[in-house]
C-alpha positions in Angstrom: -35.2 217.4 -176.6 -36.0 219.1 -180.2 -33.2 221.6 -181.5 -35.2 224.5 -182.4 -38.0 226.6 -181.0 -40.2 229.1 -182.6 -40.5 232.6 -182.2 -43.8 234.9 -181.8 -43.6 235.1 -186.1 -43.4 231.6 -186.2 -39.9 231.0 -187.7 -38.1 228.0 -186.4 -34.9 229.3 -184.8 -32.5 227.2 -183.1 -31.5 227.5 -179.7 -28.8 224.9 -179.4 -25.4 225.1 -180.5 -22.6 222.6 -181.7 -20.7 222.2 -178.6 -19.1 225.2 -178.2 -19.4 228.6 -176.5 -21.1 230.3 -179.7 -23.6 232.3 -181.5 -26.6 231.1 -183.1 -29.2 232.5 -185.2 -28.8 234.9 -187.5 -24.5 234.8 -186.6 -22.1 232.7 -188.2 -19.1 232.9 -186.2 -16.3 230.0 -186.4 -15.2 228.3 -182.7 -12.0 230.5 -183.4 -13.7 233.8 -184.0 -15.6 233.3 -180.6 -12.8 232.0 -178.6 -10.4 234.7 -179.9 -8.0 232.4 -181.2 -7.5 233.8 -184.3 -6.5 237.3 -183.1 -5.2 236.4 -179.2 -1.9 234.7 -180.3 0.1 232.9 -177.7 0.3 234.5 -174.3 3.9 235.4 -173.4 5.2 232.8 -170.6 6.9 235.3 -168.9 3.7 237.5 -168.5 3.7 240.4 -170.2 3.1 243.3 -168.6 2.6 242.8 -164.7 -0.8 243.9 -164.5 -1.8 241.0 -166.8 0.8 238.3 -165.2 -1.7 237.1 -163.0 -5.0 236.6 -165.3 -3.4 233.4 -167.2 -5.4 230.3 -167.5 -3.9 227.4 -164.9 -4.9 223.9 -166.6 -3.3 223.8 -169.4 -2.6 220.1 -171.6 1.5 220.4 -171.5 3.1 220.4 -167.9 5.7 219.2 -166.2 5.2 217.6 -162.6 9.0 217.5 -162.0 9.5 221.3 -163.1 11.4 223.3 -160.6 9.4 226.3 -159.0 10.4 228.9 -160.8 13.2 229.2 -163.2 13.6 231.3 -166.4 10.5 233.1 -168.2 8.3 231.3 -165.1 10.0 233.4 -162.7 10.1 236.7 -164.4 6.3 236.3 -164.3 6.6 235.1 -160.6 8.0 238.3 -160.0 5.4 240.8 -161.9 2.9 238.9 -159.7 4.5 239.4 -156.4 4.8 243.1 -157.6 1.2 243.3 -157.8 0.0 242.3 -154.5 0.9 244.4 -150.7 1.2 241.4 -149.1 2.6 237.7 -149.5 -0.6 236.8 -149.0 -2.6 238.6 -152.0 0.3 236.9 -154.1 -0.6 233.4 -152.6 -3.6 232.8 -155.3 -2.3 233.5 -158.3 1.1 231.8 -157.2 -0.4 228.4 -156.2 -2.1 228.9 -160.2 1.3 229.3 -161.9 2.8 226.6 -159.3 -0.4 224.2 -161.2 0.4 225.8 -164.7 3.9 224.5 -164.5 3.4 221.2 -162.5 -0.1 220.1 -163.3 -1.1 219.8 -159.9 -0.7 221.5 -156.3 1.1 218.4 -153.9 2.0 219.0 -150.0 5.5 219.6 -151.5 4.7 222.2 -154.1 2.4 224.1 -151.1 5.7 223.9 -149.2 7.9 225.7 -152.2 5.2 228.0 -152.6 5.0 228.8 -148.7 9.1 229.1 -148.4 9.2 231.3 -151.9 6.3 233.9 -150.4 7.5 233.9 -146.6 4.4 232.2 -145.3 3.8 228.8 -143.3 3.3 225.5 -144.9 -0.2 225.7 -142.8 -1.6 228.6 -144.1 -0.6 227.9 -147.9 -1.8 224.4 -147.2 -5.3 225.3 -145.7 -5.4 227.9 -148.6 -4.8 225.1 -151.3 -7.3 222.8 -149.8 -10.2 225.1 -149.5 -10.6 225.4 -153.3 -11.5 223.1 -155.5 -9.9 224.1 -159.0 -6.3 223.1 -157.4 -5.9 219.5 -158.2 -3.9 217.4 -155.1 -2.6 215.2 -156.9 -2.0 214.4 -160.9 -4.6 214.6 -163.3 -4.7 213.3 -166.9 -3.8 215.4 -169.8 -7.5 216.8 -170.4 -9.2 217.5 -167.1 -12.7 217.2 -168.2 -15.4 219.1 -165.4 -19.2 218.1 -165.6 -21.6 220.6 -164.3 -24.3 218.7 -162.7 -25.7 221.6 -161.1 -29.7 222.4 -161.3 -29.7 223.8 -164.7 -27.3 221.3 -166.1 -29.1 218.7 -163.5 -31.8 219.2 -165.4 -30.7 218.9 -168.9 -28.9 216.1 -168.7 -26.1 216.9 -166.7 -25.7 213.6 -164.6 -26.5 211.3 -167.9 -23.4 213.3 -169.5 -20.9 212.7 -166.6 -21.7 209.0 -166.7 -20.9 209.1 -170.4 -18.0 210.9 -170.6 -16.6 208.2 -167.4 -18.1 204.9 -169.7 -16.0 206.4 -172.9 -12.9 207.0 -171.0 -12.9 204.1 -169.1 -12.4 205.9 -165.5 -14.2 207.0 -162.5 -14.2 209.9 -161.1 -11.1 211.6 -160.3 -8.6 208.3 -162.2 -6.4 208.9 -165.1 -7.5 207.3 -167.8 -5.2 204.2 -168.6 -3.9 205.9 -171.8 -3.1 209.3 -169.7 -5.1 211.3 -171.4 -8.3 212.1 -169.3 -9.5 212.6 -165.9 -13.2 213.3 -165.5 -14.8 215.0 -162.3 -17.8 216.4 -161.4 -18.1 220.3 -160.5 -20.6 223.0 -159.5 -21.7 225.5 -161.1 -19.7 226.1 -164.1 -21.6 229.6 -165.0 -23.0 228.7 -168.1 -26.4 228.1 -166.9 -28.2 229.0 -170.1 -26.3 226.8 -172.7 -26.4 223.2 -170.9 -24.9 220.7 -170.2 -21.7 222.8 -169.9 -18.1 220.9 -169.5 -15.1 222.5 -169.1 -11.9 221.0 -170.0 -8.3 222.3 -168.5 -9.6 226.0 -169.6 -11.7 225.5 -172.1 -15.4 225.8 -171.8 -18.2 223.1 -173.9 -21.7 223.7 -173.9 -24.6 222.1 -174.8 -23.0 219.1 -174.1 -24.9 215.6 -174.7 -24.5 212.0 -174.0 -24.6 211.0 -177.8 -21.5 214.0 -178.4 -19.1 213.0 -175.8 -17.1 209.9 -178.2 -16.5 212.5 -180.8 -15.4 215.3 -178.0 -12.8 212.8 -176.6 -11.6 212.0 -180.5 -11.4 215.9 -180.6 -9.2 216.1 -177.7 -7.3 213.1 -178.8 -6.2 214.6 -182.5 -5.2 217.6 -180.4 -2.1 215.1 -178.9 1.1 215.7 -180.5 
């Protein structure tokens, strides 16, 4: 596939990006500018104000599996969340996503903390966890890497990206990777339909994704390793 089109003047513009969710064109924007990590800072654990303790991202690199549910800054922002919510169940959501901020992953015994902390049964928080897929059951490697191989993706590439991403890490689907680091899976629609093939890893979104980029994306996420 060629890297640039041409518009009605005919100027070559480009329409794919490095890997990222960025500009092109006529911007020049860095990966931090666009992500807002050069101004967003580091999110306070404890939540901040309430209305914002539930919006956190939930896959993150550094967790704990053995953590206790919740102790410290982690239940000072368990507690802005149940403040937010009527009912023990409008709290369940965002619960069972700082119960898999913390741990890593949402196991029959963390559903059953979660039910006993919110008043609810182990079935309902357990039919709750297993209807949706962005809980993980059971441990994941440090970078949880998503493929979109949905249509637009599909079509671009999508499934020939997947593949690559499981021949460079040595897995398949859903394994940890023998150095820890990665477990690949293949997703739905990840909503970035018009840069593919999109990837998103714990909460970080790639687009544009290709076969040939995927050994210098894992070396990316493996000089990230303390």
């Amino acid at each position: 596939m060629s890297d640039s089109s041409t518009d009605p003047g005919g100027k070559a513009r480009p329409f794919r990006n490095p890997g990222w969710a960025g500009n092109t064109g006529e911007y020049d924007l860095t990966e931090e500018q666009v992500r807002g990590l050069d101004y967003v800072g580091q999110r306070p654990v404890e939540g901040g104000h309430p209305g914002a303790a539930a919006t956190y991202p939930y896959m993150l690199a550094d967790r704990t599996p053995e953590a206790p549910l919740f102790e410290g800054p982690y239940e000072e922002r368990f507690q802005k969340i149940r403040s937010r919510f009527p009912t023990a169940q409008g709290a369940l959501l965002p619960t069972l996503n700082l119960a898999q901020e913390v741990r890593g992953h949402v196991s029959q015994e963390t559903m059953r903390e979660v039910a006993a902390l919110l008043g609810l049964s182990d079935a309902y928080v357990r039919g709750v966890a297993s209807f949706y897929t962005m809980y993980n059951k059971r441990e994941v490697g440090r970078f949880l890497i998503q493929v979109c191989t949905n249509i637009s993706c599909n079509l671009c590439g999508g499934d020939e990206v997947l593949a690559a991403f499981l021949e460079h890490t040595e897995t398949e689907l859903g394994e940890i990777s023998a150095d820890g680091l990665f477990t690949v899976m293949e997703v739905e629609c990840l909503a970035a339909c018009g840069t593919p093939t999109a990837v998103q890893i714990n909460s970080r979104y790639f687009e544009n994704v290709t076969p040939d980029g995927v050994p210098a994306l894992l070396d990316r996420l493996r000089s990230e390793v303390n």
